[in-house]
C-alpha positions in Angstrom: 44.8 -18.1 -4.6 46.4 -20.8 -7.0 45.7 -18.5 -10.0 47.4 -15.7 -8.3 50.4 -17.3 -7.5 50.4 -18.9 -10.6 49.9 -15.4 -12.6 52.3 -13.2 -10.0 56.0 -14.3 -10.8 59.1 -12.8 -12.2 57.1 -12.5 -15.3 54.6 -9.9 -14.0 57.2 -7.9 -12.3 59.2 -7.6 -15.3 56.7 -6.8 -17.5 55.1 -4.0 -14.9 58.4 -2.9 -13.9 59.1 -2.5 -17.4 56.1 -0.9 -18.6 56.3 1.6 -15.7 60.2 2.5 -16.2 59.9 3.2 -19.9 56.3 4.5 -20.6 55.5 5.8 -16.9 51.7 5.4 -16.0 50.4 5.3 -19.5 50.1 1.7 -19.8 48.4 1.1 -16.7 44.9 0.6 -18.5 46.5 -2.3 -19.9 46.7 -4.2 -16.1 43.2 -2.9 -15.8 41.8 -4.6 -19.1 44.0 -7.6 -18.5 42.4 -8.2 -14.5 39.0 -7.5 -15.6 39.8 -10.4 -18.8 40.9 -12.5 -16.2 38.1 -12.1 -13.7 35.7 -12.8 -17.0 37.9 -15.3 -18.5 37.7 -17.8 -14.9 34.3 -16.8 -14.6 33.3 -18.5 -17.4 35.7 -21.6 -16.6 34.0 -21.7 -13.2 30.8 -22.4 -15.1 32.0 -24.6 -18.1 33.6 -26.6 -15.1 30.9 -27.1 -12.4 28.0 -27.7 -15.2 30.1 -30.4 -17.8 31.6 -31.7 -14.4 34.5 -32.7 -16.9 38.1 -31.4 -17.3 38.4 -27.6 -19.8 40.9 -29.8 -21.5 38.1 -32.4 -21.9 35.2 -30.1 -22.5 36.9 -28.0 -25.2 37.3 -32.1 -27.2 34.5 -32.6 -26.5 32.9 -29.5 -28.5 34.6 -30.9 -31.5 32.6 -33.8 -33.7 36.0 -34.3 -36.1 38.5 -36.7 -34.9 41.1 -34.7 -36.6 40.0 -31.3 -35.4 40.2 -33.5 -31.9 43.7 -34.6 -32.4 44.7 -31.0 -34.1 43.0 -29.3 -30.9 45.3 -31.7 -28.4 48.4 -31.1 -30.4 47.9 -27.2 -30.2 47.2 -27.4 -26.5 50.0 -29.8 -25.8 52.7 -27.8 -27.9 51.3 -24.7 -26.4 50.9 -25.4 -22.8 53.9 -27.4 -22.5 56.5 -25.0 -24.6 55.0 -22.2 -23.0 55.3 -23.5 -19.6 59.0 -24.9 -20.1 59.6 -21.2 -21.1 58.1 -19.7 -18.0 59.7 -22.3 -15.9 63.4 -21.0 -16.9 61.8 -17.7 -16.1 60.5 -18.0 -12.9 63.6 -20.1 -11.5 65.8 -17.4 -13.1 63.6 -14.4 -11.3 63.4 -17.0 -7.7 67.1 -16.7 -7.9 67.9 -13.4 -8.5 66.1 -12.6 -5.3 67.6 -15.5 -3.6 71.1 -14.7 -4.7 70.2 -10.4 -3.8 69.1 -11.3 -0.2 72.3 -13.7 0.2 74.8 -10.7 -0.5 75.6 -12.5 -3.4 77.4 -14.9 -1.8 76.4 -17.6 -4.1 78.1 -19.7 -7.0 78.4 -17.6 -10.0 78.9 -20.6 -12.0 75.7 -21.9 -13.6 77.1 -25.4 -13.4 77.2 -25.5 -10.0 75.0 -27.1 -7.6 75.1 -24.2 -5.0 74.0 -21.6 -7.8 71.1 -19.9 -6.9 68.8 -21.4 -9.9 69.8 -24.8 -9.7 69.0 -24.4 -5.2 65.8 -23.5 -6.7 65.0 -25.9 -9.1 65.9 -28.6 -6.8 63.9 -27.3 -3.9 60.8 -27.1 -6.4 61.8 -30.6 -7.3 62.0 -31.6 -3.5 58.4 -30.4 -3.1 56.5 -31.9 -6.2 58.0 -35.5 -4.9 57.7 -35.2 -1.6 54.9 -33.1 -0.2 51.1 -33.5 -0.8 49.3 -31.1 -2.5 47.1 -29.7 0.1 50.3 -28.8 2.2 51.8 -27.1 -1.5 48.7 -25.0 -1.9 49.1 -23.8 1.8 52.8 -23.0 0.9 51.5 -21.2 -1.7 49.4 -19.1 -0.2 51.6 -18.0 2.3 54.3 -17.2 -0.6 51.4 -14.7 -1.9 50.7 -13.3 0.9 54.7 -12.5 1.9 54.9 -11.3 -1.7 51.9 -8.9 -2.1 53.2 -7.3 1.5 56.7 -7.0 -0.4 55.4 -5.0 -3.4 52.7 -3.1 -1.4 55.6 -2.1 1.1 57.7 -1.0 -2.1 54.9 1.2 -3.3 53.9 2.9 -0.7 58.1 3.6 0.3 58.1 5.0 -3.4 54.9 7.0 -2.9 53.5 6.8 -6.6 52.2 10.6 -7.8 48.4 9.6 -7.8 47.7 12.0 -10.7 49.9 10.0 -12.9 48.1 6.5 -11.7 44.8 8.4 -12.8 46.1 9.7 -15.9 47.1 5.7 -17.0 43.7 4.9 -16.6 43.0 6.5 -20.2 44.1 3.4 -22.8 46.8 5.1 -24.8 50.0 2.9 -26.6 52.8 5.2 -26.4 55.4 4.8 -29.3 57.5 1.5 -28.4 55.0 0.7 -26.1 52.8 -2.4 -27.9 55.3 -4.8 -27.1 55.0 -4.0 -23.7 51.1 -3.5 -23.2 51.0 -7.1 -24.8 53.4 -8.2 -22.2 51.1 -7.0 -19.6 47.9 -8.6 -21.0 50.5 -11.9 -21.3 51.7 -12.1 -17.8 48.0 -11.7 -16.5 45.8 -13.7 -18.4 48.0 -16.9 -18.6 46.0 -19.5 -20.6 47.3 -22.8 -18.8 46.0 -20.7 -15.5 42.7 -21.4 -16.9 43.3 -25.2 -16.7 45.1 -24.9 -13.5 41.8 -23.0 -12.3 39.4 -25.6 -13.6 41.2 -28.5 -12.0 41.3 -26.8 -8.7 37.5 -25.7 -9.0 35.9 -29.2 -9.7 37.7 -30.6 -6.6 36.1 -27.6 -4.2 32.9 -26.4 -5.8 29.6 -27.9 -6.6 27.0 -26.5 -9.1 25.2 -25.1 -5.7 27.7 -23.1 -5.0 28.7 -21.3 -8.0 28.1 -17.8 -6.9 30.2 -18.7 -4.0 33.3 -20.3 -6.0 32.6 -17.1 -8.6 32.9 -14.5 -5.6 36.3 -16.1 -4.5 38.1 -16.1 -7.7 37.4 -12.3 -8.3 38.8 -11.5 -5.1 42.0 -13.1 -5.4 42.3 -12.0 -9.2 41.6 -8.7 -7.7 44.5 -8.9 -4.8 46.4 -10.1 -7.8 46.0 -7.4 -10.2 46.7 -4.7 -7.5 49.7 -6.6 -6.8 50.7 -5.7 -10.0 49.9 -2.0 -10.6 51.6 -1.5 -7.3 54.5 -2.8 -9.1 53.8 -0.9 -12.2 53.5 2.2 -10.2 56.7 1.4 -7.9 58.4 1.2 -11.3 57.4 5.0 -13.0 58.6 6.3 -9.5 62.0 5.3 -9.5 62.6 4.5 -12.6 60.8 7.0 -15.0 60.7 9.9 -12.8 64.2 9.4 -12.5 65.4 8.5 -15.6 67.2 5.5 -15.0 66.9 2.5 -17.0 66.3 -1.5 -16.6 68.3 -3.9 -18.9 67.8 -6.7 -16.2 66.0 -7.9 -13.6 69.0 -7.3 -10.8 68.9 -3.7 -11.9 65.9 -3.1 -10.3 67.4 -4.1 -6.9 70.9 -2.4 -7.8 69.1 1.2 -8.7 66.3 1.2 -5.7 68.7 0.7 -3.1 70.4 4.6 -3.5 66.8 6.5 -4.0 65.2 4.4 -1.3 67.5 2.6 1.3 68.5 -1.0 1.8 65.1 -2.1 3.5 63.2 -1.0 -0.3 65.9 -3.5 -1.6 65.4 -6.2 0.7 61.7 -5.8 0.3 62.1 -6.2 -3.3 64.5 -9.2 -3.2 61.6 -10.9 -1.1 59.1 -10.3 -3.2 60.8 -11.7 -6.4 61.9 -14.5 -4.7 58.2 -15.6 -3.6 57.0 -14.6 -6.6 59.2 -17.0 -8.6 58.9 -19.7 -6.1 55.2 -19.4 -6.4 55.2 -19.8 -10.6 58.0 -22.4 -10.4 55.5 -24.2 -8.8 52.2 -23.9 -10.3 53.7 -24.2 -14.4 54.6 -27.6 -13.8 51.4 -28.2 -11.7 49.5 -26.8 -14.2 51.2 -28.7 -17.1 50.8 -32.0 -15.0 47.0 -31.6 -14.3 46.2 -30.5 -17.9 48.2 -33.3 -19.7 46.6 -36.0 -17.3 43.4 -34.4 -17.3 43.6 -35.5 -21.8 45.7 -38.5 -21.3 43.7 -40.3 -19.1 44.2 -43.4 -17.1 42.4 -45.8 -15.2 45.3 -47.4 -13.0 45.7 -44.5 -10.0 49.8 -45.3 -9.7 50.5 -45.2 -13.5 48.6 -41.7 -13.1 50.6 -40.6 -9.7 54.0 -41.5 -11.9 52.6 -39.5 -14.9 51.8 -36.8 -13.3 55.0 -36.0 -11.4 56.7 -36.7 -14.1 55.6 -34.2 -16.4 55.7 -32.0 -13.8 59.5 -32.7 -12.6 60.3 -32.3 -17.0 58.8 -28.6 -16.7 61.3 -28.5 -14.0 64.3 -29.6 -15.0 64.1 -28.3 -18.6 63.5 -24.7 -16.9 67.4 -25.6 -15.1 68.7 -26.6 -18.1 67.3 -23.5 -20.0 68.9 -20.7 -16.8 72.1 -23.1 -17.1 72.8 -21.8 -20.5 72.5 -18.3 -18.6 70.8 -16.9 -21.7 69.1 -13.5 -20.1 66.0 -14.0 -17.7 64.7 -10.6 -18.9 64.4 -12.3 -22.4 63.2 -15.7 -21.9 60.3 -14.1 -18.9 59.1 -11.0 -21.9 59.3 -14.2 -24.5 56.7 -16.0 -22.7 54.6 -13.0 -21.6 54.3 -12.0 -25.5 53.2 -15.7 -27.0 51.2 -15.7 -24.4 49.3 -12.0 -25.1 49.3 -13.8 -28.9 47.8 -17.1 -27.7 44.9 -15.4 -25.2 42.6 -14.9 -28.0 43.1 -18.3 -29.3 41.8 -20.0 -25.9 39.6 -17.5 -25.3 37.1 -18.3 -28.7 36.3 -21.8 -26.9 35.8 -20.8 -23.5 33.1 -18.1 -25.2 31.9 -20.3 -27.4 31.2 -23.2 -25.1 29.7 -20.7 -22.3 27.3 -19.3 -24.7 26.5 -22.9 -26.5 22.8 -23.9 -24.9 22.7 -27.3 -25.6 26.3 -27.6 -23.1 25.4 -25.3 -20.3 21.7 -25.1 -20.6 20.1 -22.5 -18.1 24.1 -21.5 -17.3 24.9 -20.4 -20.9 26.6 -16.5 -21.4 23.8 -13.5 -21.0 23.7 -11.0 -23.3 25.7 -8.8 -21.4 28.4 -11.7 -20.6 28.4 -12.3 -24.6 29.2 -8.5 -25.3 32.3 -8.5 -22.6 33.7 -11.8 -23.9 33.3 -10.1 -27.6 35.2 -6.7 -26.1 37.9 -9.1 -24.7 38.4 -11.1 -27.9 39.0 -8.3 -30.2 40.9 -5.8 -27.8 43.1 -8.7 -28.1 43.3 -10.0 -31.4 43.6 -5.9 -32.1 47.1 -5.7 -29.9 48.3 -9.3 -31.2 48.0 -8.0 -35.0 49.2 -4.8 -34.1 52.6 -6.4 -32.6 52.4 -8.8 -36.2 52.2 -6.1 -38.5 55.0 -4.3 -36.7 57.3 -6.7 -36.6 56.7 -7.7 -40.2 57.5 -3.7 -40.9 54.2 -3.5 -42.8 52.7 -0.9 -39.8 55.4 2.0 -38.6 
């Protein structure tokens, strides 16, 4: 459940909520494709992990025989994984405490200087837990935060009642004008690379090479819960948003405009959700960060790697306060990330499929043919939507 609480958080809503109020249903193929990736995508982790036994991070220098392709490969990751995550960080504590500050009355600081503003409560609260509690009682934290937020969205969908003809209609792929930006925001917020690291790390500490199928089998079926989280939200969104004509410009519009259509308890319900699911992401970005950064920059003395480790993740953490303290708008930092990450996916992707397919690392567990052909499908619907948004945005393609 770590990768769906990782993947769930103000990002996801945004995105869905967005793609829902402006476009409707049509881009719900989009969640679809991106769930399906995902499942894939940590399939193939699962593998690469449990047969190398080694760290991703590890196993992807590993494939390489250059020492500068090695040191180019952990600058890219590092710059990546830890950019990327400080950007999701501001995001998620942003998202936590719009929910926090929504199911308060908005009683809280206004002032993002303040220490009793709802982001900076947040950020020190995630602070409080990376120092002080273990990370088995985290990851039980965790789960119960996905649990209260995938009741909170599935309560909102079904107050909204979502027309099911429309949900079928979005499972035809179709890019409505405007709409790229947004499909590639969905594919973003879904399949997060450093949620394949976080994965990995998490898998060699459960699983064996015996149990495979098993580890395989649970990994689908949270993905699963998580991607249905998601079109609920998606399909919440075209119902009171689209069907209605009303519009989003932030995140606390979408509590502001449900509350009239659909009573205080819809709002409440949605506060709770956003709250967990930034509380949820707030934690796993810097866990994430911490474990992958480790994982490369190994050390043999167990404090020196305790100290590390915290401390990377407590940067993510603070830098994410410092970013909402500037109040710069969490609907533009959150769609930010979601998009380098939609241009990044294909990127990570080309060495999880060529390492699952390469014999001589995973032997008898390398790709099938019919593996190869998904992970092919994968790479170039993505590559297709990231040039697409390029060429736009360059003006070459109307």
């Amino acid at each position: 459940m770590l990768v769906t609480a990782a993947f769930i958080g103000p990002g996801t809503v945004t995105a869905a909520s967005m793609a829902g109020a402006n476009f409707g249903y049509a881009l719900l193929w989009a969640l679809i494709f991106a769930t399906i990736a995902t499942i894939i995508l940590q399939s193939f982790v699962t593998r690469i992990t449990l047969v190398s036994g080694q760290a991703l991070g590890q196993v992807i220098l590993s494939s390489f025989q250059s020492s500068s392709a090695k040191i180019a490969t952990i600058i890219l990751l590092f710059s990546a994984l830890l950019i990327g995550n400080a950007a999701y960080e501001a995001g998620n504590i942003s998202g936590a405490a719009l929910g926090l500050n929504t199911l308060m009355g908005n009683l809280l600081s206004e002032n993002s200087l303040s220490i009793l503003s709802p982001a900076n409560i947040i950020g020190l609260f995630i602070l409080a837990l990376l120092f002080i509690g273990k990370i088995e009682r985290i990851t039980q934290f965790l789960i119960f935060l996905v649990v209260v937020m995938s009741l909170s969205f599935l309560t909102i969908f079904f107050i909204t009642r979502p027309d099911i003809t429309g949900l079928l209609s979005g499972l035809i792929p179709t890019i409505p004008n405007e709409g790229i930006f947004t499909a590639i925001a969905l594919i973003g917020t879904t399949i997060v690379p450093y949620n394949l690291f976080l994965h990995a790390s998490n898998v060699r500490k459960k699983w064996s090479i015996e149990q495979l199928d098993e580890a395989k089998t649970e990994s689908a079926i949270s993905i699963g819960i998580g991607g249905l989280v998601s079109i609920a939200i998606l399909a919440s969104a075209a119902n009171i948003f689209f069907v209605n004509s009303l519009e989003i410009t932030s995140l606390s519009d979408m509590a502001v405009q449900v509350e009239p259509l659909f009573g205080e308890f819809a709002t409440q319900a949605l506060a709770i959700g956003l709250l967990a699911a930034g509380l949820t992401s707030a934690l796993t970005a810097p866990l994430a960060t911490a474990y992958i950064v480790t994982e490369i920059w190994q050390s043999d003395n167990e404090k020196q790697h305790n100290i590390r480790f915290k401390s990377i993740a407590a940067a993510i953490v603070i830098i994410g306060m410092l970013v909402s303290m500037f109040q710069i708008k969490p609907l533009e930092i959150i769609l930010f990330a979601q998009v380098a990450n939609g241009l990044l996916l294909p990127f990570v992707a080309i060495f999880l499929v060529k390492i699952s397919a390469d014999k001589n690392i995973m032997g008898s567990y390398c790709n099938s043919h019919i593996q190869n052909i998904a992970a092919i499908i994968i790479l170039l619907i993505s590559i297709a939507l990231g040039l697409r948004l390029i060429l736009r945005a360059s003006g070459i393609m109307p």
